[in-house]
C-alpha positions as CSV (number, residue, x, y, z in Angstrom):
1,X,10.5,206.3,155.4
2,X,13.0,208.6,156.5
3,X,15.4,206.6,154.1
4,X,13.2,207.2,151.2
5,X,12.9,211.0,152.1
6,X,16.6,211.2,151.7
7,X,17.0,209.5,148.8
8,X,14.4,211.7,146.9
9,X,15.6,214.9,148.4
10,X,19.2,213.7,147.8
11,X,17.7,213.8,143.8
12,X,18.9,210.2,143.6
13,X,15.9,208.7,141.9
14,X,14.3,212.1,141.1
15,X,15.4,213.4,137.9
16,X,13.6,217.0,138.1
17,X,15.9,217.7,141.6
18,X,18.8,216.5,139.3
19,X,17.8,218.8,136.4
20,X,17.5,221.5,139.0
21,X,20.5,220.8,140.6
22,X,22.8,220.7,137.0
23,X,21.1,224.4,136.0
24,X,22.1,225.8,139.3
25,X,25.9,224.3,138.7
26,X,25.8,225.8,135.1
27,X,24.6,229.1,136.4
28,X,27.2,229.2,139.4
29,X,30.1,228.0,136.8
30,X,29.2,230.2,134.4
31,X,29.1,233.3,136.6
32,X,32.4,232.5,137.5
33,X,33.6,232.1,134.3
34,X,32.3,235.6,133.5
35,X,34.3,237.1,136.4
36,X,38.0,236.2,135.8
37,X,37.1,237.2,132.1
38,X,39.2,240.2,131.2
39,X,37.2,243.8,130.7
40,X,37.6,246.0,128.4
41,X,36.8,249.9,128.0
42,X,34.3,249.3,125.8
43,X,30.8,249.1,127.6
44,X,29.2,247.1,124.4
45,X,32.4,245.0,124.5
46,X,32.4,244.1,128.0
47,X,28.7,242.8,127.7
48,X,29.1,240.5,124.8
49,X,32.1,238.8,126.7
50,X,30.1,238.7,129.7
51,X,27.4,237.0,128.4
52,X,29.4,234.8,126.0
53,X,31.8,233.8,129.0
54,X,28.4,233.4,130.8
55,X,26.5,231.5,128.5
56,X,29.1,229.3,126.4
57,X,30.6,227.6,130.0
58,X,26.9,227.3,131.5
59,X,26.0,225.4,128.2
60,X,28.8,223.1,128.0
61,X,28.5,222.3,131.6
62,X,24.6,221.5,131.6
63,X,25.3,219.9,128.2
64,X,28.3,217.3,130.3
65,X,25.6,216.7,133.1
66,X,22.9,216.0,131.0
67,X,24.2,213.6,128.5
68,X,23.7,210.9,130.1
69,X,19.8,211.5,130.3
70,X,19.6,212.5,126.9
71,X,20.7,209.3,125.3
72,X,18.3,207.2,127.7
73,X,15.7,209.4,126.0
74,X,17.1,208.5,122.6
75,X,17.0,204.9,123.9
76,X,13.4,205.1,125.3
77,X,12.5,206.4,121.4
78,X,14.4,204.3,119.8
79,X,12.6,201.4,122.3
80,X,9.3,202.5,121.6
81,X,10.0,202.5,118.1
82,X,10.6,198.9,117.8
83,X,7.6,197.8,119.8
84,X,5.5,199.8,117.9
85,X,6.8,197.8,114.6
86,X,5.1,194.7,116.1
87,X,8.2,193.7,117.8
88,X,6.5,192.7,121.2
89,X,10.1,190.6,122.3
90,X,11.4,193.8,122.9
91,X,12.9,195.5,126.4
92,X,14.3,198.3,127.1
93,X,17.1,198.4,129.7
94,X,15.7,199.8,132.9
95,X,19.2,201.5,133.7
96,X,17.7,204.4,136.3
97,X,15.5,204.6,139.1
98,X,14.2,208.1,138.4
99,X,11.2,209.0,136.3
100,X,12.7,207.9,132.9
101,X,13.0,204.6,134.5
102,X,9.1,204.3,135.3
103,X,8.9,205.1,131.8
104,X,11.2,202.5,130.4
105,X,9.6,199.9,133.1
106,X,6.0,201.0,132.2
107,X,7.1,200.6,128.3
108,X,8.4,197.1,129.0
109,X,5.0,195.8,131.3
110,X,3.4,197.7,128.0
111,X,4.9,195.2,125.8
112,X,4.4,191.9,127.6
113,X,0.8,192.8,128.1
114,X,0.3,193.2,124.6
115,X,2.4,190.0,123.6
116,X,0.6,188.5,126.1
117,X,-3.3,189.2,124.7
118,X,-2.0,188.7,121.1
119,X,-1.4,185.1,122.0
120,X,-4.1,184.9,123.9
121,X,-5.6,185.7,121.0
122,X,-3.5,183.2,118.8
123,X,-4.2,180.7,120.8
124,X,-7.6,181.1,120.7
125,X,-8.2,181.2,117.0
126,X,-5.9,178.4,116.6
127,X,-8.3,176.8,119.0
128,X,-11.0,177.8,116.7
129,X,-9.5,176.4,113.6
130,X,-8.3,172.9,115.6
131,X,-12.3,172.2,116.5
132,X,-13.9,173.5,112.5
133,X,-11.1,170.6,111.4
134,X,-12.2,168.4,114.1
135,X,-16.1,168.9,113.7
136,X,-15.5,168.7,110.0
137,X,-13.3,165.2,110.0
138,X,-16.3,163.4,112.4
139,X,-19.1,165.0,110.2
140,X,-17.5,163.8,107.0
141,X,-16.9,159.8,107.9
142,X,-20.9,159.5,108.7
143,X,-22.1,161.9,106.4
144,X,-20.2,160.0,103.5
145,X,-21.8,156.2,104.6
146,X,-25.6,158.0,104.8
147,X,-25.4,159.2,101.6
148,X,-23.8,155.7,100.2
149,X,-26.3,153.9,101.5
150,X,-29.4,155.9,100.6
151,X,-27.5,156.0,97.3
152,X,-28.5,152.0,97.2
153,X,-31.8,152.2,98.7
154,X,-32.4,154.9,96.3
155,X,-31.3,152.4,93.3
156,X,-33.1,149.3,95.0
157,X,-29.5,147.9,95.0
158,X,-29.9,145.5,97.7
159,X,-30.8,141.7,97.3
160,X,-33.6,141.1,99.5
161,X,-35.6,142.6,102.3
162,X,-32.7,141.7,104.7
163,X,-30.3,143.2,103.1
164,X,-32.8,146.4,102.9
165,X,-33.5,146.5,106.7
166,X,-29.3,146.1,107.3
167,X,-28.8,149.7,104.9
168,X,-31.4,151.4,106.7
169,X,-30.4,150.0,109.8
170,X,-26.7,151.0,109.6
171,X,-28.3,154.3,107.7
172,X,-30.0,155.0,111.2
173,X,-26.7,154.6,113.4
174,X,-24.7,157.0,111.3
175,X,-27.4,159.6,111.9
176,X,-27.1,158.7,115.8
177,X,-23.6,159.3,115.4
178,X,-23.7,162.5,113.8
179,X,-26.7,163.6,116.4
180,X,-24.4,162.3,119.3
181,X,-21.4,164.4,117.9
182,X,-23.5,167.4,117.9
183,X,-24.8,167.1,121.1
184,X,-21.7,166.5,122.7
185,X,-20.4,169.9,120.6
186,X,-23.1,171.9,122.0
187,X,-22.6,170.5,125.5
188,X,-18.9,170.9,125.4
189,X,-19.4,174.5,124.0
190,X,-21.9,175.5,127.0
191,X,-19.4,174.0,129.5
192,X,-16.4,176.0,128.2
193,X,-17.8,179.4,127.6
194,X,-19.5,179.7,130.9
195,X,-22.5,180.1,129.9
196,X,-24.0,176.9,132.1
197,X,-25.2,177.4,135.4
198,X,-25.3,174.3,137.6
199,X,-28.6,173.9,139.4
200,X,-27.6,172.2,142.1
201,X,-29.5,170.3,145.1
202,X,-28.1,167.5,147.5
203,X,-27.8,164.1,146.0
204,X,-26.4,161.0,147.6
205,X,-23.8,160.1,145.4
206,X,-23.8,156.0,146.3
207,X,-27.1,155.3,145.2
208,X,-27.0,158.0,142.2
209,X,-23.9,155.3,141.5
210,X,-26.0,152.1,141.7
211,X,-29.2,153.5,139.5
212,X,-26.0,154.5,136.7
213,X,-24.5,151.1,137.2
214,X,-28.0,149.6,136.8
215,X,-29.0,151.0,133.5
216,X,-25.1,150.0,131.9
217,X,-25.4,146.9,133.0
218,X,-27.6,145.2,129.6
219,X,-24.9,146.9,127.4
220,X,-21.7,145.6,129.6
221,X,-22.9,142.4,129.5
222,X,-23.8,142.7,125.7
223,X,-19.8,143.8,125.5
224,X,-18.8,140.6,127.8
225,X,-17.8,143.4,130.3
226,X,-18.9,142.7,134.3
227,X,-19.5,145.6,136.6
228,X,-17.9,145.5,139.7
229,X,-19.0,148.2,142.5
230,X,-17.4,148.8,145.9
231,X,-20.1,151.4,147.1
232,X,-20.6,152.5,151.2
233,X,-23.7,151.4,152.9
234,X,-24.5,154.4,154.3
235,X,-25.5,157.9,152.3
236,X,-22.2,159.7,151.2
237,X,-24.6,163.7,150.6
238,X,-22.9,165.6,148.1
239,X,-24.1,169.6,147.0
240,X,-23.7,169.0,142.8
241,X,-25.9,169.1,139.3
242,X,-26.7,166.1,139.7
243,X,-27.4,166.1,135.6
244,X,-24.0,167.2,135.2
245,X,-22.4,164.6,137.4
246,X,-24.1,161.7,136.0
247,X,-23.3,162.8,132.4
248,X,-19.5,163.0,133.4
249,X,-19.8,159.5,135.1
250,X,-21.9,158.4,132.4
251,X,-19.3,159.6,130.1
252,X,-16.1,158.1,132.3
253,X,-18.0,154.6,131.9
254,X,-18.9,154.6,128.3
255,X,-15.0,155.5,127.7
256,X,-13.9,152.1,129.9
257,X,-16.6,149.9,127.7
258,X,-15.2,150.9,124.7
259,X,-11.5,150.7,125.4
260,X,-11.4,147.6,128.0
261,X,-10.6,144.3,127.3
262,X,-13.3,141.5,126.1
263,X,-13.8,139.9,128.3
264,X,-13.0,142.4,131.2
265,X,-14.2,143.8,134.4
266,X,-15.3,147.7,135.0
267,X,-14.6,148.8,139.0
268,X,-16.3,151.8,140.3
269,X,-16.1,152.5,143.5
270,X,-16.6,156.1,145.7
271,X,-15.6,157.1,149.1
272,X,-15.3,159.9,151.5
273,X,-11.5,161.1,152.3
274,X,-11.6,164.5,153.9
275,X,-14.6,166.2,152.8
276,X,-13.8,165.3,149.1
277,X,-16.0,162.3,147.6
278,X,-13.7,160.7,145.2
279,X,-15.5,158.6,142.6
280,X,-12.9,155.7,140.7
281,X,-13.7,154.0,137.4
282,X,-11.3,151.0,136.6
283,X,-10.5,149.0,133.8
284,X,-7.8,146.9,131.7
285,X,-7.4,148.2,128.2
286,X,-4.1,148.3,125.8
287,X,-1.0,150.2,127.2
288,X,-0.6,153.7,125.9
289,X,2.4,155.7,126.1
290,X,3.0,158.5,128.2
291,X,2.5,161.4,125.6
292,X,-1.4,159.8,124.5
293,X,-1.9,159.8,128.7
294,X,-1.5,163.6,128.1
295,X,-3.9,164.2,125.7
296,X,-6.6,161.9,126.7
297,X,-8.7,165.0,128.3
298,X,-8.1,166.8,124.7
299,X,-11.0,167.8,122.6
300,X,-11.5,164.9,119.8
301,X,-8.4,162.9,121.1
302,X,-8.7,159.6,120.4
303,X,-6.0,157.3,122.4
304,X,-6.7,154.2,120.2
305,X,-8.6,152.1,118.3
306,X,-11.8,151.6,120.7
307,X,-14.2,148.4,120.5
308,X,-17.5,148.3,118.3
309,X,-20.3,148.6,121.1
310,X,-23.5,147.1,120.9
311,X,-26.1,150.2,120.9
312,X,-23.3,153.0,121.4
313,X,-22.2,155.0,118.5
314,X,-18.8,155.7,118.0
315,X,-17.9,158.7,119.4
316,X,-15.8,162.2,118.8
317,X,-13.4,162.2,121.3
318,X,-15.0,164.7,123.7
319,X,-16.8,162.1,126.3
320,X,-13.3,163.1,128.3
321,X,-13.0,166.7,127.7
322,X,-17.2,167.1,129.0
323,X,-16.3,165.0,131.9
324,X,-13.2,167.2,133.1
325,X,-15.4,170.3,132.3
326,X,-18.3,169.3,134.3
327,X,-15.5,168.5,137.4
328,X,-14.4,171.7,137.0
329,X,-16.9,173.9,137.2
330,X,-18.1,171.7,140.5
331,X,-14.6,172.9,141.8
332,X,-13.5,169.6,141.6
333,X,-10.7,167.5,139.6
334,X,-10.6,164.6,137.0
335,X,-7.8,162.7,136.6
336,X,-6.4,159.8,135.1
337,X,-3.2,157.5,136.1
338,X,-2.2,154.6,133.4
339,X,-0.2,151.8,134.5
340,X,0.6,149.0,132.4
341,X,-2.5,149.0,130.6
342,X,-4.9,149.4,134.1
343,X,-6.5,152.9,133.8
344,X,-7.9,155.0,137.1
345,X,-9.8,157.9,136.3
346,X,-10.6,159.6,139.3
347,X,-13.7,162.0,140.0
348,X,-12.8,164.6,142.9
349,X,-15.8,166.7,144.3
350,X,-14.0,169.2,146.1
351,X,-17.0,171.1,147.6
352,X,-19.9,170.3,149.7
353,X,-19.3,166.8,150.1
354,X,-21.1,166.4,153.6
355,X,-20.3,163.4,156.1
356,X,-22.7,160.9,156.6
357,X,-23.2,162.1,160.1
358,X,-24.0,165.5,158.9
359,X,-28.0,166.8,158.0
């Protein structure tokens, strides 16, 4: 404190003591100036060389001491200048600790806020434009084969009443297609603007785990896929939506069915390892490289060429990006580690998972 009183009464880093300070020198170098000047006889004379002798040293003096603050003001304009012609990169050199510069630091913290919010911004309509194309590319596909085959029925091109029943049939599952890719748009929508509130209630995770497991089961084994489970005996209580967390496991296991191997085998299994329930879905599938491992969480990001499933439509590359969303706002993490073609995507609950020795 009293190191900071110096400095400020010294006029250091306080430029109107320093301005102070200079007009004082100018005034005392200029009055002496004025009295080793010469006099004359002439009372008129005399005062125009006093104040000439006076004014012209108390100028040049304040001009000499001042310099230096004048072209940092030029440099602040010229600063402020550039940033305001949209050059946000800018920064001006924050050469003094006085109040000039708090301006020039202010200018500069100025200028990366605004770069800042007009990527932001970028980013964000870019984001916009990336999920139109996206919507637009999975609306198309579907869209085109519905209209190809009511184009036949339409025409009574078909050869007999099988052949009729297959159109409308595969008429039927682009429509489910197109219903599912909406759905998962307006869920994935909800999830990322906020505008969801969980309504959440304890659930015991193990046997929410066996009912799921349950009602995949006719489609696994329609796939020639085999659930495994490694569940514990006893309740593992967990504070979540629970209609949130079994559309993000519902999601995680739809995603191994269409992308393991036929015949394979699905693992889930869930346990209790610090107050965090971590829920693990396993499966073989084709190796993918590093850079698709990144992505896989991406909205419509599609790793690969998945299976055709029985009684599952093919999706729009968002199953992932729900599931992370959902872990997210549960304060919890999803992730994934490859390996040589054996995926792990992990399901972290990071709050309220309770013992099974607690109430």
């Amino acid at each position: 404190m009293k190191n900071r009183r110096q400095v400020r009464m010294s006029g250091t880093h306080n430029m109107r003591i320093r301005l102070i300070l200079f007009i004082y020198i100018s005034i005392v170098f200029g009055i002496g100036v004025s009295a080793v000047v010469p006099r004359t006889t002439i009372y008129f004379l005399d005062l125009v060389i006093v104040i000439l002798s006076f004014a012209i040293p108390s100028f040049c003096v304040f001009f000499l001491l001042t310099r230096n603050i004048i072209r940092y003001v030029f440099k602040l304009t010229a600063g402020l200048g550039i940033i305001a012609q949209g050059n946000l990169n800018y920064r001006i050199m924050e050469l003094r600790k006085d109040e000039l510069g708090g301006i020039a630091s202010n200018i500069n913290s100025m200028a990366e806020k605004l770069e800042t919010q007009i990527n932001r911004e970028r980013q964000l309509e870019q984001a916009k434009l990336e999920l139109i194309t996206g919507v637009s590319h999975d609306l198309r596909t579907p869209l085109t084969s519905i209209i190809g085959y009511l184009d036949l029925l339409k025409d009574k091109a078909y050869l007999d009443q099988e052949e009729h029943d297959r159109f409308i049939g595969n008429t039927y599952n682009k429509a489910l297609q197109i219903k599912l890719l909406i759905d998962d748009l307006f869920e994935y929508t909800r999830l990322t603007t906020h505008e969801l509130q969980l309504q959440t209630t304890t659930v015991d995770l193990g046997e929410m785990l066996r009912q799921l497991l349950v009602e995949m089961e006719p489609i696994a084994k329609e796939n020639q896929v085999h659930l495994e489970a490694n569940l514990p005996t006893t309740p593992l209580l967990t504070e979540i939506d629970p209609d949130m967390i079994k559309r993000a496991i519902d999601n995680l296991l739809i995603n191994a069915l269409k992308f393991s191997l036929k015949p394979g085998v699905i693992q889930v299994s869930l346990r209790l390892q610090k107050d965090t329930a971590r829920i693990c879905v396993e499966n073989d599938g084709d190796p993918i490289t590093e850079e698709q491992q990144r992505q896989l969480f991406e909205r419509f990001y599609k790793a690969g060429h998945s299976q055709s499933l029985d009684h599952i439509p093919a999706g729009a590359g968002l199953g992932l990006s729900i599931a992370r969303s959902i872990a997210n706002l549960h304060h919890g993490e999803l992730e994934c580690e490859h390996s040589g073609g054996h995926f792990t995507f992990q399901l972290s609950l990071l709050q309220g998972a309770i013992p099974p020795n607690k109430p």
